[in-house]
ChimeraX commands (.cxc) that place a marker at each C-alpha (Angstrom):
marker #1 position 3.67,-27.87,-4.03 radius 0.5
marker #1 position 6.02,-30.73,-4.24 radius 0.5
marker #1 position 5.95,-33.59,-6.78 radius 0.5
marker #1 position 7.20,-36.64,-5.92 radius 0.5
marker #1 position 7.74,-40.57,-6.45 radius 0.5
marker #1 position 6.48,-40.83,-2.63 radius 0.5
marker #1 position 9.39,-42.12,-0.57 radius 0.5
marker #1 position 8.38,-41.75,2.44 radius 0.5
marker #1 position 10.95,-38.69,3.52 radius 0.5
marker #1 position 9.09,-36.46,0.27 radius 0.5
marker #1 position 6.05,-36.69,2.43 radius 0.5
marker #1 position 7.34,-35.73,5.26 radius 0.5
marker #1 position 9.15,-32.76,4.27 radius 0.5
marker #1 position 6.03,-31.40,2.89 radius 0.5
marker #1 position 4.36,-31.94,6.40 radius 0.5
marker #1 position 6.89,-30.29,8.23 radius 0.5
marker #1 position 7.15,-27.46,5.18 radius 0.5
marker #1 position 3.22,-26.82,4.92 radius 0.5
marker #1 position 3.07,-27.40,1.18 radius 0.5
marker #1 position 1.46,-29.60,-1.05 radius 0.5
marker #1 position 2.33,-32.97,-1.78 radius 0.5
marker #1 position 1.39,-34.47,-5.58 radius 0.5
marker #1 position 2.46,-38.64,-5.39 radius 0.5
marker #1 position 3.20,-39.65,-8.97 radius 0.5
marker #1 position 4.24,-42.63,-10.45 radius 0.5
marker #1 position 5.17,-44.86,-13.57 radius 0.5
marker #1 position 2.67,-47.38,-13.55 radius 0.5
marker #1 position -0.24,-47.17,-14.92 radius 0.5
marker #1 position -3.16,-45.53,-12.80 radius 0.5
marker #1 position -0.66,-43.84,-10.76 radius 0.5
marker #1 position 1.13,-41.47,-13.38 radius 0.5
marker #1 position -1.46,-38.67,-12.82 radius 0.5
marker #1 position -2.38,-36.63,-9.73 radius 0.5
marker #1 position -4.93,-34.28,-8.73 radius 0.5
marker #1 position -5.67,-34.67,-12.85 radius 0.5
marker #1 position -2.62,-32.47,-13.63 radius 0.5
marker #1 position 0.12,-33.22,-12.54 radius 0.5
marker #1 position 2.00,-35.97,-14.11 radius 0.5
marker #1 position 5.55,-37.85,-14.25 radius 0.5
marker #1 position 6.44,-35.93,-17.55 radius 0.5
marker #1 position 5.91,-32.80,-16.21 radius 0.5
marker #1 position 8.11,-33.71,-13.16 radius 0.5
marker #1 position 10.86,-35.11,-15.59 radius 0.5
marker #1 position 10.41,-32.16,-18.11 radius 0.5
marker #1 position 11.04,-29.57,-15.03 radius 0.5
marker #1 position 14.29,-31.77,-13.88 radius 0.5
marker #1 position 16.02,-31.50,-17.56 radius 0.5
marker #1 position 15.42,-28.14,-17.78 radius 0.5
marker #1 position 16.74,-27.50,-14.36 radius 0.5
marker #1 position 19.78,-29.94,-15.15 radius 0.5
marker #1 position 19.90,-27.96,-18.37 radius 0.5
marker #1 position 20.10,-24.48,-16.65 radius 0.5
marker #1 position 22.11,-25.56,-13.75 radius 0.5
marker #1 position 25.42,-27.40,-15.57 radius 0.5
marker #1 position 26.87,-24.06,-16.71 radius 0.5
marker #1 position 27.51,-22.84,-13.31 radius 0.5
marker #1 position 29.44,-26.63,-12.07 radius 0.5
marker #1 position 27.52,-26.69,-8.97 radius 0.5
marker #1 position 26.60,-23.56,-7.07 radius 0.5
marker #1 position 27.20,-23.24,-3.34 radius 0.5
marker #1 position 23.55,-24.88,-1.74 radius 0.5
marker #1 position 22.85,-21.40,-0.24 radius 0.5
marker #1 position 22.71,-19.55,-3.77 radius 0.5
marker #1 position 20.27,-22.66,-4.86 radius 0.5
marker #1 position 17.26,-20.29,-3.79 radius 0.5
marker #1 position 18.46,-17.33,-5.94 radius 0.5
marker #1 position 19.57,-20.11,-9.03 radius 0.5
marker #1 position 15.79,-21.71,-8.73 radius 0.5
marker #1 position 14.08,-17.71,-8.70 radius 0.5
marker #1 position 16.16,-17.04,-11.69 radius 0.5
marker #1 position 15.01,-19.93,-13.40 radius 0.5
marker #1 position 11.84,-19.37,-12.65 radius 0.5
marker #1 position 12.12,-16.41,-14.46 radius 0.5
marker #1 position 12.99,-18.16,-17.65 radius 0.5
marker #1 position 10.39,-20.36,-17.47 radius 0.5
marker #1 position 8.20,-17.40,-17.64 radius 0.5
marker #1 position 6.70,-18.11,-14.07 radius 0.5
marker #1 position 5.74,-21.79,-14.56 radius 0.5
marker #1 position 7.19,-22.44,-11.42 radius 0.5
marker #1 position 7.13,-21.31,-8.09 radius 0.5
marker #1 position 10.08,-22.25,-4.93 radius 0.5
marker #1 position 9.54,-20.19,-1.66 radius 0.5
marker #1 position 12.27,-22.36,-0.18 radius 0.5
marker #1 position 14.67,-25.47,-0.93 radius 0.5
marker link #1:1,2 radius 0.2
marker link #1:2,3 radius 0.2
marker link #1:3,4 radius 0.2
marker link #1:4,5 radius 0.2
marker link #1:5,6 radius 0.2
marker link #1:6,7 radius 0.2
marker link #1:7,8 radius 0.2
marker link #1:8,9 radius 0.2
marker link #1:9,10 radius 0.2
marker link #1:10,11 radius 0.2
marker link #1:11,12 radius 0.2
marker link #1:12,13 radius 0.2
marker link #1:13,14 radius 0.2
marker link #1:14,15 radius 0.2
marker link #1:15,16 radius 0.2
marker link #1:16,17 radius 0.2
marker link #1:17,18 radius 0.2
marker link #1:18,19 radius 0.2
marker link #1:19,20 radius 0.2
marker link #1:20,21 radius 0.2
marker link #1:21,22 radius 0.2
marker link #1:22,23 radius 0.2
marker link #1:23,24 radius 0.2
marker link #1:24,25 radius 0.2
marker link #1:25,26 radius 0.2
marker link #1:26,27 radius 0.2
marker link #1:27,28 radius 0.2
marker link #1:28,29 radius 0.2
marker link #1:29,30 radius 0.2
marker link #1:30,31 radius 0.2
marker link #1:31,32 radius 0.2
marker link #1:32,33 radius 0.2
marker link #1:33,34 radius 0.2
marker link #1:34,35 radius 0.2
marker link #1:35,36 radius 0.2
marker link #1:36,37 radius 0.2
marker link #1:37,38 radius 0.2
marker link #1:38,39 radius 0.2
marker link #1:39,40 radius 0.2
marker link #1:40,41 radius 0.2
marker link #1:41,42 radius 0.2
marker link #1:42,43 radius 0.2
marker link #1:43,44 radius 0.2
marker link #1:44,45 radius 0.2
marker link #1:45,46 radius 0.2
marker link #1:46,47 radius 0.2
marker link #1:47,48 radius 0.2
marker link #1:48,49 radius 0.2
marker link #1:49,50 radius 0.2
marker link #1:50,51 radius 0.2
marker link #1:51,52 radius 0.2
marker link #1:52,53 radius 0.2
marker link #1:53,54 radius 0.2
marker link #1:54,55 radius 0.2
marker link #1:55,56 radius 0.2
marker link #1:56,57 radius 0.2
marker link #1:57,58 radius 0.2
marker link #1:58,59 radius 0.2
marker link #1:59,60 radius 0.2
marker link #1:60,61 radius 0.2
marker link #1:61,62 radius 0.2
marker link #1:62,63 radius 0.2
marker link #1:63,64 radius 0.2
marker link #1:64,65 radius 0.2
marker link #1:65,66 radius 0.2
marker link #1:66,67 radius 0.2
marker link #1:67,68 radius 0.2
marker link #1:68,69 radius 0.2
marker link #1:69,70 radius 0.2
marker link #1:70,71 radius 0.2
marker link #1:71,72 radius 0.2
marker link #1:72,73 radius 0.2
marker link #1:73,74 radius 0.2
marker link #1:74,75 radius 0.2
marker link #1:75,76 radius 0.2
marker link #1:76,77 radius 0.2
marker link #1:77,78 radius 0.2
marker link #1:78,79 radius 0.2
marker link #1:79,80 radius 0.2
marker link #1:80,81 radius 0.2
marker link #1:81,82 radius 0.2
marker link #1:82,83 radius 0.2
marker link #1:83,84 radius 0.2
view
C-alpha cells in the first residue's frame, strides 16, 4: 500500500505497481483514509525512517530494499515494502 499527499505521479506509480493507494491530507475531512490511515501515521513512519537511515550517510539506492526489510524488522513488522 502506498500513502500519499496525491500528486498525481503517487497515483500512478501505484497503477503501474499494482498496490494500494491511501490519498491523505492536512485539511480537515481529508486527513483520514479508508478510516485508518492518517497523515500522522505517514509522518511518524518518515521520522523513524529518517531516524534509522542518517547513520549510514546515504546508502547506495540498490541496498534501499535490504535498509527498508531491516527496518521493518525493528518496527516489529508494522510495515511491509516488496519493492522501492
Amino acid at each position: 500500500m502506498l500513502c500519499s499527499d496525491g500528486v498525481n505521479g503517487y497515483s500512478k506509480l501505484a497503477t503501474a505497481s499494482g498496490i494500494e493507494h491511501f490519498v491523505v491530507g492536512s485539511k480537515p475531512g481529508t486527513r483520514v483514509a479508508a478510516g485508518c490511515y492518517h497523515i500522522q501515521n505517514v509522518n511518524s513512519l518518515h521520522a523513524q525512517y529518517n531516524k534509522f537511515i542518517k547513520p549510514f550517510c546515504g546508502p547506495a539506492t540498490k541496498y534501499l530494499n535490504g535498509y527498508i526489510g531491516w527496518l521493518e524488522v525493528r518496527l516489529g513488522g508494522a510495515l511491509t515494502v516488496d519493492k522501492i
